[in-house]
C-alpha positions in Angstrom: 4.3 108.9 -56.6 5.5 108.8 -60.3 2.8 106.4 -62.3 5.6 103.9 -62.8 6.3 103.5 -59.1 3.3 103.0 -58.1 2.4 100.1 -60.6 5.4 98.3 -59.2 3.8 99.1 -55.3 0.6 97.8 -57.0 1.8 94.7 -57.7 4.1 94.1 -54.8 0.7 94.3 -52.8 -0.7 92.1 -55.1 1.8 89.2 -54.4 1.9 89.4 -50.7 -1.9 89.2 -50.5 -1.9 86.1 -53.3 0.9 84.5 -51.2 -0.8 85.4 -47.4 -4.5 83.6 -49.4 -2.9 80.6 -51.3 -0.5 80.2 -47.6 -4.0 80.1 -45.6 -6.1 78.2 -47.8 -3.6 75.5 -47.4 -3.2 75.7 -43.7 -6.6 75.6 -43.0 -7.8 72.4 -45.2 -8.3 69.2 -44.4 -4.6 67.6 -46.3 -2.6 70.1 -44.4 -0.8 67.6 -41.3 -1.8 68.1 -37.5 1.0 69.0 -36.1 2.0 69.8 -32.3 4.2 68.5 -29.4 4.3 66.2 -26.4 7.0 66.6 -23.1 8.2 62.7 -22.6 10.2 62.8 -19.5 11.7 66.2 -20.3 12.3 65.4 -24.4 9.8 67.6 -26.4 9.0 65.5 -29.0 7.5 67.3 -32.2 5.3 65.8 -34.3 3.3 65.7 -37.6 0.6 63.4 -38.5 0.2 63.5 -42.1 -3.6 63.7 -43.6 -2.7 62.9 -47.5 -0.9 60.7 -49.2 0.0 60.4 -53.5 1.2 56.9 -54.9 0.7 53.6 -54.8 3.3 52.3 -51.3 1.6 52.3 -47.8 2.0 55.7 -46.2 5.0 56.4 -43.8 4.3 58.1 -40.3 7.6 59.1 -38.5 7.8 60.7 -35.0 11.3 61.9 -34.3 12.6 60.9 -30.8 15.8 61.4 -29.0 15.2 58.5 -26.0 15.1 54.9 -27.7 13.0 54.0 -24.4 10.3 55.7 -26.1 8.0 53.3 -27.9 4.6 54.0 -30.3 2.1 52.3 -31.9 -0.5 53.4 -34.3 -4.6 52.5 -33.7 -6.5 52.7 -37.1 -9.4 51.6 -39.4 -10.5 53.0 -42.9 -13.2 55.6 -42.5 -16.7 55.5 -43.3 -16.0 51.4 -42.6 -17.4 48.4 -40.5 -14.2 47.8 -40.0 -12.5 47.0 -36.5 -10.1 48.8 -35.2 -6.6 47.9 -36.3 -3.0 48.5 -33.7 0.5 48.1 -35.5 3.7 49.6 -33.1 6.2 51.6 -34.2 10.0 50.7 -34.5 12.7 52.9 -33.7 15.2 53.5 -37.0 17.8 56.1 -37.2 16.1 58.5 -34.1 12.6 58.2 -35.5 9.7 55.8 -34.5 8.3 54.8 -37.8 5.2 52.7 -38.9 2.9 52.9 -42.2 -0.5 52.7 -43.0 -1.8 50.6 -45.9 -2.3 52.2 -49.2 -5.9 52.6 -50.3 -7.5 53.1 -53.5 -7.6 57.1 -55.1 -9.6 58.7 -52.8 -9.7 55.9 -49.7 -9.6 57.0 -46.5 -8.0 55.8 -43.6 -8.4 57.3 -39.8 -5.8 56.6 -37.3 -4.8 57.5 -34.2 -1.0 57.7 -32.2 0.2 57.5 -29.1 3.6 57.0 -28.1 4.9 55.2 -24.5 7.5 55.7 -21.7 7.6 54.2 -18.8 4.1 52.2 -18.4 2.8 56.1 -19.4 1.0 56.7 -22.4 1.4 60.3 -24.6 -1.5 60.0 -27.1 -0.7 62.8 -29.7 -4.4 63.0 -30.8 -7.2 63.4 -29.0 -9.6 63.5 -32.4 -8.8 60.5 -35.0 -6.8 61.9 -38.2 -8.3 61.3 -41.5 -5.3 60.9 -44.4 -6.8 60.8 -47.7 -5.3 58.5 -50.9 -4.8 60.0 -54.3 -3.1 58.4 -57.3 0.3 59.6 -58.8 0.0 63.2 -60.3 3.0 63.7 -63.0 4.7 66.7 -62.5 4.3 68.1 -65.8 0.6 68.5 -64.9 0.1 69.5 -61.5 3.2 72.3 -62.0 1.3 74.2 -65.0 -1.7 73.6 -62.7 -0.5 75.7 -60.0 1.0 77.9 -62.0 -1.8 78.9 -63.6 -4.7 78.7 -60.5 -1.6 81.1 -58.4 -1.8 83.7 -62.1 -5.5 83.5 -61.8 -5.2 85.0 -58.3 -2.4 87.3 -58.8 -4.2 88.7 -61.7 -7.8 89.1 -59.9 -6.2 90.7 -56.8 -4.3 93.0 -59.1 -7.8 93.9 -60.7 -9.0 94.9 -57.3 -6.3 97.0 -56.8 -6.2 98.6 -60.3 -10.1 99.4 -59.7 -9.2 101.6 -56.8 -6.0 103.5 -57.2 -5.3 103.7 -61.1 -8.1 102.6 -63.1 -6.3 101.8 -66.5 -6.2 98.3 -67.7 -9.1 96.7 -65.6 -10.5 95.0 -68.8 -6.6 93.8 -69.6 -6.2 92.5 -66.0 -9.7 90.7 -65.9 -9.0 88.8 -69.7 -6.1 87.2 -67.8 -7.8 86.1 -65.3 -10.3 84.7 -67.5 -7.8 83.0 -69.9 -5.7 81.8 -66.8 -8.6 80.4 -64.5 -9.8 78.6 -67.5 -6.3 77.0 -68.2 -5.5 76.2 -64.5 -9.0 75.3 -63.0 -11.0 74.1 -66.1 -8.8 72.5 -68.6 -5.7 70.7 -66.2 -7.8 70.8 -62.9 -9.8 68.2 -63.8 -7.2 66.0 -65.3 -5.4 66.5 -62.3 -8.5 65.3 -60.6 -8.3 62.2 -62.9 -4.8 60.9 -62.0 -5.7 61.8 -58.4 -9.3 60.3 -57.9 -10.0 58.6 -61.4 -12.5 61.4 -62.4 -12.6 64.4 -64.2 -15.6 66.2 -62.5 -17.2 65.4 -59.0 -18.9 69.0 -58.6 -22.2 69.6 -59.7 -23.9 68.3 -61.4 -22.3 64.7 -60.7 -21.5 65.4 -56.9 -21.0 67.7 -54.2 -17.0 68.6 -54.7 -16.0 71.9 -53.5 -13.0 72.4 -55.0 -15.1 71.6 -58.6 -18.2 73.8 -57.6 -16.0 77.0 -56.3 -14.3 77.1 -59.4 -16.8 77.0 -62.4 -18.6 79.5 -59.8 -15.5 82.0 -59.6 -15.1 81.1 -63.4 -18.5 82.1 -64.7 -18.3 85.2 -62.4 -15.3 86.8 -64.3 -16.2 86.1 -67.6 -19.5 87.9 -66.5 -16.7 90.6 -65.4 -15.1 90.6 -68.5 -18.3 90.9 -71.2 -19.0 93.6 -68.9 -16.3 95.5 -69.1 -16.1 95.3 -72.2 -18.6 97.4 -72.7 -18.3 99.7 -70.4 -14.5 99.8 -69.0 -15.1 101.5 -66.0 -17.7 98.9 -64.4 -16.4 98.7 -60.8 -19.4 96.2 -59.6 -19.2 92.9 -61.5 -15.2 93.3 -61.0 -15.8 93.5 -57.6 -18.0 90.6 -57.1 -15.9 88.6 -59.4 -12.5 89.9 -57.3 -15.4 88.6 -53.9 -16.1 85.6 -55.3 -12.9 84.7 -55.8 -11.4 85.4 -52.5 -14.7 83.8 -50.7 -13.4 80.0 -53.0 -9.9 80.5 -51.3 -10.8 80.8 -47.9 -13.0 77.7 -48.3 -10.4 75.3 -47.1 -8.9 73.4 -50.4 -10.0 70.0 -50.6 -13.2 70.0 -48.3 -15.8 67.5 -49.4 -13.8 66.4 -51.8 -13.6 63.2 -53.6 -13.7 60.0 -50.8 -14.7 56.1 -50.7 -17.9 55.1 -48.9 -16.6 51.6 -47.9 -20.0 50.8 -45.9 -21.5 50.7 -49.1 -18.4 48.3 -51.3 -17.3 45.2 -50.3 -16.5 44.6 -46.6 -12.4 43.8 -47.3 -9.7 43.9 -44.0 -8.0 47.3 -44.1 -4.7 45.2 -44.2 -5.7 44.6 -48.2 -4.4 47.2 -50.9 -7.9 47.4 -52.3 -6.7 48.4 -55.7 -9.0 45.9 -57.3 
């Protein structure tokens, strides 16, 4: 295989593994909806119960039904609360039984539960409560480049991985990217993300116990140890290595776990019905 070919191979490798990481990560963590389905008198009604929520209106929760006998209602109470328990039903508009739950500060929680009815029978659709978390409006301008950069940062370390192994030519090149890139992505806009979302810049250490803020000064710091490495000796294959580790161990940490939330046992006790805004 020409040297030319096999760069392209390289990073066609690179890509499916980046997509296959970034596609788990998000599957696995705690915004991702619980989804599944429920036979009502020989309809199989699909569903998705949403776990996060961005902006400032209540939150919808839509379960498409073909049967209008089909009713729903929606049990719930902010978590880590004294509050009581809370029931709204669900109305039927245009094949779907809709409902909302109230909007809560950035970083309120809410945990709710649905079941839907036929019949004098009840189809709960979760067994465990479901836990949607609040965040503030994110512009678009940031949380793009955001992305962007945190998806280059893993492109780039996979491709250093594979560049260690089967060419061996611009390792040092590869890992300054990553560098630059993580920095951009998960230093410099992730936290102002963070601050339109939860109305902080940094919850990690040492100022809290965020995951997503801990993994990725941790995976930062271990590149740019990497990088000076490499720079003085190019053909380094451990710190690469346990940079390249590093960062695949923060991606299949579930994004988003023990992250940013509201302890309302310790604020004021307010009814869940309130916006809570103040």
């Amino acid at each position: 295989m020409s040297g030319k070919m096999k760069n392209i191979v390289l990073w066609l490798v690179a890509i499916v593994l980046t997509v296959s990481l970034v596609i788990y990560q998000r599957a696995t963590g705690p915004t991702y909806p619980v989804g599944g389905k429920v036979e009502i008198n020989g309809e199989i009604v699909k569903y998705k119960l949403i776990r996060s929520f961005m902006g400032e209106k209540d939150a919808p929760i839509e379960i498409e039904v073909i049967n209008s006998d089909i009713t729903g209602e929606i049990r719930f109470k902010r978590y880590k609360s004294h509050d009581e328990w809370s029931t709204k039903p669900m109305t039927m508009q245009q094949g779907k039984l809709v409902t909302t739950l109230p909007n809560q500060p950035p970083a309120g929680k809410i945990t709710y539960f649905v079941q839907l009815f036929y019949q004098g029978q009840a189809y709960p659709l979760n067994n465990d409560p479901v836990i949607i978390r609040y965040t503030g409006n994110v512009p678009l301008f940031i949380l793009a480049p955001h992305i962007f950069f945190m998806f280059l940062s893993l492109l780039f370390g996979m491709r250093v991985g594979l560049e260690l192994f089967f060419r061996k030519k611009e390792t040092l090149y590869f890992t300054g990217i990553v560098v630059i890139t993580l920095f951009l992505g998960g230093l410099v806009l992730g936290p102002i993300v963070q601050k339109y979302a939860f109305d902080a810049y940094w919850t990690g250490w040492p100022f809290g116990h965020d995951l997503t803020d801990n993994k990725t000064i941790g995976s930062f710091i271990l590149w740019v140890i990497a990088w000076f490495i490499l720079r003085k000796n190019n053909h380094n294959k451990l710190w690469p290595i346990i940079a390249l580790i590093g960062m695949m161990a923060v991606y299949l940490i579930p994004h988003s776990a023990l992250g940013s939330e509201i302890d309302y046992t310790k604020t004021e006790n307010q009814p869940v019905e309130q916006n809570l805004n103040n």
